[in-house]
N, C-alpha and C positions, 0 to 999 in steps of 0.2 A: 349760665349760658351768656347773660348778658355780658359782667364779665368779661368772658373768652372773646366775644366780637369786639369790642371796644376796640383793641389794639388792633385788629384785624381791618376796621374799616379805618383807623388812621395811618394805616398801612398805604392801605388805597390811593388818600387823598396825598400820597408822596407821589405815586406813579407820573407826575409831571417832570420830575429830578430825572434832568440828562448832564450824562459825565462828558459829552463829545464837543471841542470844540465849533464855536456857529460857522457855517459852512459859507464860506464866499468864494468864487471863480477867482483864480489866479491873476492877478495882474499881470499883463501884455504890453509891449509899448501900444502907443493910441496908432489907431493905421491912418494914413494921409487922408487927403480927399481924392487924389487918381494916381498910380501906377507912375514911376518915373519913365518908363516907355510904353505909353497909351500908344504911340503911333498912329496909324491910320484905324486903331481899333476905337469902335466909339461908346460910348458908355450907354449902358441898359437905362431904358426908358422903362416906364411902368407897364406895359405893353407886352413888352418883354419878358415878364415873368409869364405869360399863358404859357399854359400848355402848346409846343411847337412840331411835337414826336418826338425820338430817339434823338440823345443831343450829336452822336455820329452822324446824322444825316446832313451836317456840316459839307460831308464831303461829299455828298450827290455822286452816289455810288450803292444802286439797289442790290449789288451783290456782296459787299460787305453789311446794307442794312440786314439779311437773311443769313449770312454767317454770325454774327451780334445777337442775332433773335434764338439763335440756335446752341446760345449757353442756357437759355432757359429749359434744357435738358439736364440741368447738373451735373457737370463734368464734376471729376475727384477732384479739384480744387474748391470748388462751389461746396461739395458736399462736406468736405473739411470741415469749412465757415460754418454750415450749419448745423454740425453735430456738434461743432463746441457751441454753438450759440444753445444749443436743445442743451446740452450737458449744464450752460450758466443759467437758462431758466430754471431745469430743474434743481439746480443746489437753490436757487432764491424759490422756489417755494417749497422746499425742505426745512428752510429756514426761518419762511413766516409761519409755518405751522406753531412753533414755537409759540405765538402768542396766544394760540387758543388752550384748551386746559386737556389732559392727556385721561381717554379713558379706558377702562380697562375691564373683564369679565374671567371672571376663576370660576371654577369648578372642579372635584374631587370626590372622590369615592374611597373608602381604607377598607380595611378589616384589619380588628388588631385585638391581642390577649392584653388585658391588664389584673391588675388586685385588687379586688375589693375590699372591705373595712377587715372583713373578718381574714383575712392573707389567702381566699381561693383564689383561682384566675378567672377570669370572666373572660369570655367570648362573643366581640361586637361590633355593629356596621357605623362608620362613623362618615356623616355628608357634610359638604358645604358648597355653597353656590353664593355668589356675592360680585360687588362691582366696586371700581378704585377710580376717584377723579381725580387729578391732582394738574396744580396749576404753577408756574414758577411766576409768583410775584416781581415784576418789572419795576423795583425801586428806584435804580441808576439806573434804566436804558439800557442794559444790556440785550437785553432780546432786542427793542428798537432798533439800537443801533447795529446789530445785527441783521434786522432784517433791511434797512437801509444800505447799507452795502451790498447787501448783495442783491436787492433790486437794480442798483447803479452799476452792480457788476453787466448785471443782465442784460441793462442797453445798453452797455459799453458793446458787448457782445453782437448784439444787434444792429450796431452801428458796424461793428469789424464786420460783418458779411457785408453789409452794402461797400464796404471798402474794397473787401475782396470783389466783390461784383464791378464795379468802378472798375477797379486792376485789369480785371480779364476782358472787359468790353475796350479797355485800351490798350493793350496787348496780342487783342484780336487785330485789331484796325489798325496799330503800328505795322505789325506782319505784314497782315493784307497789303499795305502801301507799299513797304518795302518790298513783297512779291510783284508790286504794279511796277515799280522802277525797274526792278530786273526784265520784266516785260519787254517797258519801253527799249532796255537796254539789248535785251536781245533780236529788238525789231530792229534796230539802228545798224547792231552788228551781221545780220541777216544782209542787211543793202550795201554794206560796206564791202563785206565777202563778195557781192555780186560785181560793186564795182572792182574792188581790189582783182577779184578773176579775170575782168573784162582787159583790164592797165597791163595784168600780164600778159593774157593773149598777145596783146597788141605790142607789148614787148617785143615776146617773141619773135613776131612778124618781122617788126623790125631788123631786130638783132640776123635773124635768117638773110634779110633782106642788104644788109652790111649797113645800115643805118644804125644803128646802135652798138653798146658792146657787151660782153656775155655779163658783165660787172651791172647793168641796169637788170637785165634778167635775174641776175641772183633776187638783188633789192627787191625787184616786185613780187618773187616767189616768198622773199623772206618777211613782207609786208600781207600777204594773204597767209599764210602760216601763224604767226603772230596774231592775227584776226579770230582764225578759224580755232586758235586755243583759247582766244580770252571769250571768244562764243562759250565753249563747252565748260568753263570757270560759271560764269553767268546762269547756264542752265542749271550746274549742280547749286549754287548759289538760291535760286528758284525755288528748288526741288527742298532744299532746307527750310525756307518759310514757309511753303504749302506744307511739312511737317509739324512744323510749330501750330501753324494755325490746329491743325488735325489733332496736336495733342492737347494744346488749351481748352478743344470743343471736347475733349474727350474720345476721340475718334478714331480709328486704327488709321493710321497714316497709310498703309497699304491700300486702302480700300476709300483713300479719299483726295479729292482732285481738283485744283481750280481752274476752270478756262482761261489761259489767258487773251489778252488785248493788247492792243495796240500801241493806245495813252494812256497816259495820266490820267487820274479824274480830276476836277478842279473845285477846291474848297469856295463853299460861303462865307462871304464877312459873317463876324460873329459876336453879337455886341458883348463888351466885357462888362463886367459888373464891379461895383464900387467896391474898395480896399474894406472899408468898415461891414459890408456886406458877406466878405469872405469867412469870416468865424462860423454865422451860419448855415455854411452852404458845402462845408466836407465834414463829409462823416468821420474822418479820422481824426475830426479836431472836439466833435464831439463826444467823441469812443475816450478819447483823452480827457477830457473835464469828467466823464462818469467816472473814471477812475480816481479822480483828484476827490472826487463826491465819499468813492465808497472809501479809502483812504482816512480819509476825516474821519467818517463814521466810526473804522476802527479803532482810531482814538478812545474815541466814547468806550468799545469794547474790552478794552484793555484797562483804562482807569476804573471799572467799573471794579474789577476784580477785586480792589481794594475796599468794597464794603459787604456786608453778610447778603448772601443769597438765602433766600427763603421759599420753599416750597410748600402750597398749603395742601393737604389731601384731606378725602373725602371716601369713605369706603362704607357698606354695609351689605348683607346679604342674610342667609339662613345658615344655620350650621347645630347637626340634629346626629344623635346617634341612633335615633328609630326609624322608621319609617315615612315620619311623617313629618319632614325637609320642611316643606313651604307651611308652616303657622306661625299665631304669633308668639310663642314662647321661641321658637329658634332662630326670631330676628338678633342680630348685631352689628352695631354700628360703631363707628369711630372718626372725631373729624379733630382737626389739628393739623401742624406742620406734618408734612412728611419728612422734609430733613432742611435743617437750618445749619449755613455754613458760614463763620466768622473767622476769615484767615488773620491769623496773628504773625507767622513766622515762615518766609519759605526763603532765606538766604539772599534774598536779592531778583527773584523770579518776576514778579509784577512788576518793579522799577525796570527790566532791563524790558519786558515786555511793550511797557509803554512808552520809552524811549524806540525800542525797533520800528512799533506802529508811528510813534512822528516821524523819524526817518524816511520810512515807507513815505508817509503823505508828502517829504519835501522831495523826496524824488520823485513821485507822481507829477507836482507841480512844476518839478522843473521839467519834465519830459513834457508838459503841457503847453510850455511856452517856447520849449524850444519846436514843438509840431508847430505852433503859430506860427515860428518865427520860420520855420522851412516852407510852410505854406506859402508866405508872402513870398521868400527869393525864389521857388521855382516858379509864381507867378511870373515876375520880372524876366523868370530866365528864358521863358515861354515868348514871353510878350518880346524880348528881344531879340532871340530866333526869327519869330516869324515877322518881324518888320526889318531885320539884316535881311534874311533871306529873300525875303520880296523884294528890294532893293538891287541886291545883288541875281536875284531870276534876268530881271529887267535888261544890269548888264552885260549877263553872260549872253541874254538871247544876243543880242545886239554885234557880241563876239561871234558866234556861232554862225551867224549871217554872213558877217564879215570873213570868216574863214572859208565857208562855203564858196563864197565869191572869188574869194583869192586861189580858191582848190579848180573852180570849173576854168578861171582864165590860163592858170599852170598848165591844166590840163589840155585846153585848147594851142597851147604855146609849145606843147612838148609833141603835140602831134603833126605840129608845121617844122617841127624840128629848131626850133628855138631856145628852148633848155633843154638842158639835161635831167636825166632820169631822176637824181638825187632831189632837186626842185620838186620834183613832184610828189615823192616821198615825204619831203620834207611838206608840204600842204596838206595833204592825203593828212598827217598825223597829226597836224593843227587843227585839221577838220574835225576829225574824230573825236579829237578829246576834247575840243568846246562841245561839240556836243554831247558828250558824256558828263562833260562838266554841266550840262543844265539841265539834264535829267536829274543829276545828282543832288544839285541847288533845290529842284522843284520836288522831288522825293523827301526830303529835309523838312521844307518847307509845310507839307502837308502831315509830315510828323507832330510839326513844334503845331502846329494848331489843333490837330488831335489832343497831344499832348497840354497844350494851353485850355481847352473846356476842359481836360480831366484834373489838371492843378485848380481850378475856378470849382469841382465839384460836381463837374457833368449837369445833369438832371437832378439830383437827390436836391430834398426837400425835408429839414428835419418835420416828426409828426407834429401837430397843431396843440398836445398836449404835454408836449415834453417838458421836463422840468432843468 
């Protein structure tokens, strides 16, 4: 017996032998010290990490914080993410079972004719009951490295739903604004229609009156017409983002409805956080380095192939053809490999195996670097959104003012009989579209800052134990 263990416990003292290359994070270029368009955004103090609430409330808007709160029902997108997240925990611990040792319980009952010495047949009950442990000795890390990846799958996984999660709370809030613009828009074109009606009447009057000619009456019927269509454009317009919203929430669009208003809402500054700060602060950048993780590991799992797998088992039980099963003369035992596998020859199968799995890893890591590297430019692209767009709010108000002013003097001018009708037209349309124009600018605007905390990574916080 002693013997037989020797080699068995120097078995053991190999279980440290890993075939898997050592595992480092992908190099990324090094990120600056700030954003090449900081703008008026100013950089996170330590302060700033507290807990502040929902990173949407940005936009001081208690009716999309409660649309937002309301994916926490698990619409089918939500629910996606998390059945595959359930589906990658359970293969990783399918997988780590693997290192513990597999046990087993038999039982049977026969009846069967045989020959005795002398050539009669005998007639008799034959039992056994017994148990099987067996273990697969971890010489090269194959199980390790197995269970290792697909640990690393598991957060990867973990981190895709909070991605997903991320998505839908900005895709709610995108909506929602873009339904807040159509709003404003349709409040705009509500008072325009009123005045556009009013310029006709008085057209008319005119025109009856022989002070004008049937050519301005056309103009201002075909200046409220034009109105009154791009109104009912705008409503159906509406009516598709309270949709969207309705189906990201999961919600029958029929049976769901947002109030509209007036305005705008108008965003908080919101301090941005430093370039070298951004790798831990999205989840999609760390769903990507798990993958680069369990990658590597299959390395390990594929080179391993190339040395003998060994299985050691352990079985005993009773095994009686009387009656009386459980004694000690019907004990039997047996302990040894259970099966020992030494590949010699498969054509070329392991080599192409472990070239596939480095492949795999260099495409893992380049998909790793280039997520970096898209993280940072839609930072930038965010950051410079919403410091054009601010810029340009500023001077569209300023047009928009200016147009208005220029529209009430036409207007005063053409009811003295001063210009003509066309004048007035021609104002009336300058009016409108700057202020269309700044609706527009400022619905953008509250996008790209949405959209700017969600490129920074919202609120997510990788765990405190992550590796």
């Amino acid at each position: 017996m002693r013997d037989f263990l020797a080699p068995i416990a120097a078995a053991f003292l190999l279980v440290g032998c890993n075939t898997a290359p050592q595992y480092k994070v992908p190099n990324t270029p090094a990120p600056l010290a700030e954003y090449k368009e900081t703008g008026p955004w100013t950089p996170a103090r330590p302060a700033d990490t507290a807990s502040r609430g929902a990173w949407w409330d940005i936009v001081n808007d208690s009716e999309l914080d409660a649309l937002v709160h309301r994916l926490e029902q698990n619409p089918p997108r939500l629910a996606v993410a998390i059945a595959r997240m359930d589906q990658s925990m359970a293969v990783a611990r399918r997988t780590r079972s693997a290192l513990f040792p597999q046990i087993d319980v038999t039982g049977g009952a026969t009846r069967e004719r045989v020959m005795d010495l002398t050539g009669e047949p005998v007639r008799r009950n034959a039992y056994n009951l017994g148990g099987a442990v067996s273990y697969e000795l971890d010489l090269w890390g194959r199980v390790r490295n197995s269970v290792i990846s697909g640990d690393a799958e598991a957060q990867a996984s973990v981190y895709d739903l909070e991605s997903v999660k991320l998505s839908l709370q900005a895709e709610v809030a995108e909506n929602y604004l873009r339904l807040r613009g159509a709003d404003s828009r349709i409040v705009l074109l509500r008072q325009t229609i009123t005045a556009y009606q009013s310029a006709l009447d008085l057209t008319h009057r005119l025109f009856v009156g022989g002070a004008t000619t049937e050519a301005d009456v056309s103009r201002a019927s075909t200046q409220l017409g034009t109105a009154q269509s791009e109104l009912e454009q705008q409503l159906a317009e509406r009516a598709l983002y309270e949709h969207a919203i309705a189906a990201l929430l999961g919600e029958q669009p029929s049976a769901f409805a947002i109030t509209p208003t007036k305005e705008l809402p108008s965003p908080s500054p919101t301090p941005v956080s430093a370039p070298s700060e951004l790798l831990q602060r999205r989840p999609d950048i760390a769903a990507a380095e798990r993958r680069v993780a369990a990658a590597n590991a299959r390395i390990g799992v594929a080179r391993a192939a190339y040395f003998p797998s060994i299985t050691l088992g352990l079985s005993g039980g009773f095994a009686s053809t009387t009656n009386n099963l459980i004694s000690a003369g019907s004990k039997v035992w047996a302990l040894g490999p259970a099966a020992a596998l030494l590949p010699v020859f498969d054509g070329g199968s392991r080599k192409a195996e472990v070239k596939r799995s480095q492949g795999e890893f260099e495409q893992a890591s380049a998909e790793y670097r280039q997520t970096v590297l898209d993280a940072f430019r839609n930072v930038e692209d965010q950051l410079t959104l919403t410091n054009r767009l601010a810029n340009a709010s500023d001077k569209q108000r300023g047009a928009a003012q200016a147009a208005a002013r220029a529209d009430e003097i036409i207007e005063r001018q053409y009811r003295g009989g001063a210009v003509d009708y066309l004048q007035v037209v021609t104002a009336q349309i300058a009016h409108l579209q700057s202020q269309e124009a700044l609706i527009d600018i400022e619905t953008r605007r509250l996008i790209a800052s949405i959209d700017l905390v969600r490129e920074l990574g919202g609120d997510w916080k990788p765990p405190a134990n992550d590796s």
